[in-house]
N, C-alpha and C positions, 0 to 999 in steps of 0.2 A: 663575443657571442652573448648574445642576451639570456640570460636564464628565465626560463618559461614558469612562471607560477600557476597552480590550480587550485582556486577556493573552494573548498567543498562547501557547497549548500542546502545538500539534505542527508541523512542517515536513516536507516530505518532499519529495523533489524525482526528476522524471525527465527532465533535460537534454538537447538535442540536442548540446551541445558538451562537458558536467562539470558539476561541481557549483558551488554557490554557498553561504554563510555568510548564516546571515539572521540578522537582530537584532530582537529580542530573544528570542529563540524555546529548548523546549527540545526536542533532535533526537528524532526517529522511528524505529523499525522494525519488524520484522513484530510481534514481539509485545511491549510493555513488562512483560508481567508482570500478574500481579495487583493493584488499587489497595491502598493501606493506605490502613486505616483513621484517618481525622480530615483526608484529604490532598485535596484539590481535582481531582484528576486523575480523575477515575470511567473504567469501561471505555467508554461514548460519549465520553470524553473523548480517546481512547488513540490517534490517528490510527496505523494498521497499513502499508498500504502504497499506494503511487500507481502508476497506470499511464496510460501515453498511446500513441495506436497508431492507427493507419487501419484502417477497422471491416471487417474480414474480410465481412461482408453487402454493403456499400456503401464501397469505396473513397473516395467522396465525401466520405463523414462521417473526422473524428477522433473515436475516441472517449476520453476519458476517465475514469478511474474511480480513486478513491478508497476504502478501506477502513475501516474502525472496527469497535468494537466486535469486538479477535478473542479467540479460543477461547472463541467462544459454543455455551452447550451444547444439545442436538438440544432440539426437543421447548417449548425457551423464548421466550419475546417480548422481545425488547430494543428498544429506541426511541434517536433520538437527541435530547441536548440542546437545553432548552426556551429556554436563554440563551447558546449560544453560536452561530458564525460556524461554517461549513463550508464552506468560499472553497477552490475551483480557479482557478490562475492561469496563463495566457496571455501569454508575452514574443513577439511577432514577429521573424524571425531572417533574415538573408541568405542566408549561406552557414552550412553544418553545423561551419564549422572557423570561423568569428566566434564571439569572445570574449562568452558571455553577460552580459548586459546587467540583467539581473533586473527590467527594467519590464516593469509591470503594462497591457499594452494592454487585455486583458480578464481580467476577474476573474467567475465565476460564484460568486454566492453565496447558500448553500440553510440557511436558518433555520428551523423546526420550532414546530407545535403541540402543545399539550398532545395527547397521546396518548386513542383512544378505549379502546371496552371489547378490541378485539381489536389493539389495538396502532399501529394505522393513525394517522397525524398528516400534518395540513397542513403542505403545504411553502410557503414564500415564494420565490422565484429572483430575485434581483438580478442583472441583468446591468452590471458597468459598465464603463467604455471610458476608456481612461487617467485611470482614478481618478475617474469623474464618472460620476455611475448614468444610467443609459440608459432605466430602464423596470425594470416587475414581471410574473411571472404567476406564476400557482399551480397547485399542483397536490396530490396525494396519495401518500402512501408505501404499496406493497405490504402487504399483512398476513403475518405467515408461513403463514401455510396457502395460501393463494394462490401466494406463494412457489416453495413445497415442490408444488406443484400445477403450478407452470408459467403462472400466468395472471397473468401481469406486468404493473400497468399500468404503460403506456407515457404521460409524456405529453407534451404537444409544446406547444412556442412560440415567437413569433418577435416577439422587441425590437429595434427599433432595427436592421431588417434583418438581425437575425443569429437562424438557422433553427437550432433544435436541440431534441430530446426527451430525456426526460433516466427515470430509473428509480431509486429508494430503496427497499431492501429487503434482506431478510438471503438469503445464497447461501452453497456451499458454500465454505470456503475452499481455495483451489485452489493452498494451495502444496503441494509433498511433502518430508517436511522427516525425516531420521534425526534427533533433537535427540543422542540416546545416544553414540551414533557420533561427531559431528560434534566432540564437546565429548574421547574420548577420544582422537583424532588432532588434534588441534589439542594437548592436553597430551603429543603421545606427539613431534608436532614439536617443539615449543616446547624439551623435555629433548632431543631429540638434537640440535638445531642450537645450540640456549642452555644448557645446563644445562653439569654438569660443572665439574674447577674450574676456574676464571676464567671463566666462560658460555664457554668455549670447545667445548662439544658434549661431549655423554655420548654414546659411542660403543654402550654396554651399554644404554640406552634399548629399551624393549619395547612391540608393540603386539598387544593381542589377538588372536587370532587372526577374519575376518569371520564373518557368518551364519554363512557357506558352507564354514567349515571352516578355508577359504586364509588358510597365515600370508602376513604383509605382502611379504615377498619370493618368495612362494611359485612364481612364475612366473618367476621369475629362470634363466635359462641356468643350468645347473650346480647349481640344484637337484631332488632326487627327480620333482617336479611342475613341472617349467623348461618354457616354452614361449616363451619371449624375449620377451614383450608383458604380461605380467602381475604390477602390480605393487598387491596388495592394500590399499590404505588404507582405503576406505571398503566397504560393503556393498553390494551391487550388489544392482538393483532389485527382482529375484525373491524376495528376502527382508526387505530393509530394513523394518524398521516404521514408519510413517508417525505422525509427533508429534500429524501436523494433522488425523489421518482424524475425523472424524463430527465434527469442528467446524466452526461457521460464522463468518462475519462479517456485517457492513452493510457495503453497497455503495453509493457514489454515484455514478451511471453518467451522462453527458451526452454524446451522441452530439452534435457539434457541425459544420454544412457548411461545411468547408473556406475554400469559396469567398465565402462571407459573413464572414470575418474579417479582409475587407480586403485582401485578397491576398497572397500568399507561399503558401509549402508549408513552410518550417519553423519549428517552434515548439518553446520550451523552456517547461516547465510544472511546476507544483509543486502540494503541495497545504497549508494550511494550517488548525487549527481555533485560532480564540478566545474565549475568554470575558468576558465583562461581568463589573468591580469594583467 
């Protein structure tokens, strides 16, 4: 028998305590970029970002959600991978100041069918419980027009005593992000606190002036426009241009009941995807 291997190719993590190093894995963020060409990483490959939260509808529920597939563009169908893993994981926690532990009490895991004519693919859900699968149900992924329409399905199951409905589908991606901005105060820091000679700070370092006009000290006491609270770095929101507008991603939503997890209230979670070699 062949032994089945799984690469992991994204981690991402949302702790109640910090962060943790996972092996063998390679890290995540909101966006890695475009794939190149011949490389194994595809954009459903691309894990974007995790989030875990107590679900503003239902306190009861945690929800949460997982991203892929980001700067997807308006108008198109993206699917996810027909071969790999899309695992949220679950560590049980005492207190918020305990040292995370990185076990796997519950692990959700959502695997994909081949995609139909409008995009829509079966899901598989694995639920399992310290590493030992508890059970399956299934469900279906949202199509985008549906989507974009508001008519989500929702759909729900309960393994092994543990209650939760869960939702796969593309949404808008809801970060706001100056990319422009961000990259020229970050090099306009870097030269006045680093640069210079001996990295000892370029005091003559420059920073564009924002949207809005306001050079970077421009609020500073004692100058023309001083107002003692205003210290220009970035663009302020009325103007900043949004990296991320009219793009979407895929989302993996699992609204999960609290109280069905065994008990406790905190949890450190992460998200992983892998692939079959």
């Amino acid at each position: 028998m062949k032994r089945k291997n799984w690469q992991i190719f994204g981690t991402i993590v949302a702790l109640a305590t910090g962060l943790v190093a996972s092996t063998p894995s390679f890290a995540s963020d909101h966006d890695d970029g475009e794939p190149t060409s011949g490389t194994a990483k595809n954009r459903n490959l691309n894990l974007s970002d995790h989030f875990a939260f107590k679900s503003p509808s239902n306190p009861a529920e945690m929800a949460i959600i997982s991203y892929t597939n980001p700067r997807s563009l308006p108008g198109h169908v993206y699917t996810l991978a027909t071969n790999a893993r899309y695992e949220q994981h679950i560590s049980k926690v005492v207190n918020k100041t305990d040292v995370p532990t990185t076990a796997e009490d519950y692990v959700f895991r959502y695997e994909f069918g081949p995609p139909d004519a409008s995009g829509v693919q079966m899901i598989t859900v694995t639920l399992l419980e310290g590493g030992v699968s508890m059970g399956t149900a299934t469900g279906m992924t949202t199509s985008y027009a549906a989507s974009k329409a508001g008519t989500i399905v929702d759909n729900t199951a309960t393994i092994a005593g543990v209650t939760f409905h869960y939702f796969v589908g593309s949404r808008a991606d809801a970060f706001y992000f100056d990319v422009i901005r961000f990259f020229q105060v970050r090099e306009f820091l870097a030269e006045r606190f680093f640069g210079g000679t001996g990295g000892n700070g370029n005091a003559g370092a420059a920073l564009a002036p924002n949207c809005k006009g306001q050079a970077f000290l421009g609020g500073v006491l004692g100058t023309p426009e001083g107002d003692g609270d205003d210290v220009n770095l970035f663009n302020p929101a009325s103007c900043a241009p949004d990296f991320t507008k009219n793009y979407n991603v895929t989302a993996i939503d699992t609204n999960v009941t609290i109280s069905t997890l065994g008990g406790g209230s905190v949890f450190d979670t992460w998200s992983t995807i892998s692939v079959l070699q």
